[in-house]
C-alpha positions in Angstrom: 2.8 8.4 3.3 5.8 7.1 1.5 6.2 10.5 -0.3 6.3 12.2 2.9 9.3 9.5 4.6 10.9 10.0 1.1 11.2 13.8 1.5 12.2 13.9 5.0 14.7 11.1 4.0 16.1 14.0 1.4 16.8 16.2 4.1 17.6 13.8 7.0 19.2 10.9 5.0 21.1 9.8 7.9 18.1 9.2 10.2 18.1 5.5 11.0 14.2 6.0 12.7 13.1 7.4 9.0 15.1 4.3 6.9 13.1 2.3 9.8 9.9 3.9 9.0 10.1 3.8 5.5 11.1 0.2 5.2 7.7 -0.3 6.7 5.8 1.2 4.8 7.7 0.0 1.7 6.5 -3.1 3.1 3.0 -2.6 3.7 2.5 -1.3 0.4 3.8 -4.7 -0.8 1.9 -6.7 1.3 -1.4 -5.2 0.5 -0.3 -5.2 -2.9 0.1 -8.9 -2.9 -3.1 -9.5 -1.1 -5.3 -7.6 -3.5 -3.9 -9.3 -6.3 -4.1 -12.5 -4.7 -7.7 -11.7 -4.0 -8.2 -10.0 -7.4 -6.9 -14.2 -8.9 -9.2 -15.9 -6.5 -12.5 -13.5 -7.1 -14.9 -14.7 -9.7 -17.4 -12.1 -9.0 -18.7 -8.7 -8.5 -16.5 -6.9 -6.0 -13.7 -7.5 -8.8 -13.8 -4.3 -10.1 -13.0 -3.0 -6.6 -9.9 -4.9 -6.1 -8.8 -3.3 -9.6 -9.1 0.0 -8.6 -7.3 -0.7 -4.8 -4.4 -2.7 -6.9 -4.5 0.3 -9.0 -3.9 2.7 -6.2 -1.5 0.6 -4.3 0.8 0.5 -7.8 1.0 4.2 -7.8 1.8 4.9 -3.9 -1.8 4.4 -2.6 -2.4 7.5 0.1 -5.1 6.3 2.3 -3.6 2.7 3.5 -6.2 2.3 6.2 -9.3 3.2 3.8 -7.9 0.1 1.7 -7.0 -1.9 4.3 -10.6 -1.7 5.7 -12.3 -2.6 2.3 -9.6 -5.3 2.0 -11.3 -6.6 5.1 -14.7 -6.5 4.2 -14.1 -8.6 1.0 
């Protein structure tokens, strides 16, 4: 999603709603990054491998934010 606010930014870069939108979601992205690797510190056991791969996805601009935020919850 960040790649889409990004390129509209590009066009629009005036658009105070689209710096809005994209601090948000700069800001998600950070604070399911921190919780996965909090969790991923704390976890001693077999789902680790699973935080990996999230943390993995969230580093590179993670596209599905609710599927991770979901198996986030059920951890």
């Amino acid at each position: 999603m960040s790649r889409e606010v990004s390129c509209l930014l590009e066009k629009y870069p005036n658009d105070l709603k689209l710096k809005e939108v994209e601090e948000k979601v700069n800001r998600s992205y950070k604070h399911l990054l921190t919780i996965t690797n909090e969790k991923i510190s704390n976890s001693h056991n077999f789902y680790e491998a699973e935080l990996n791969k999230i943390s993995d996805c969230l580093s590179k601009g993670g596209k599905n934010i609710l599927k991770i935020t979901l198996t986030l919850m059920k951890l």
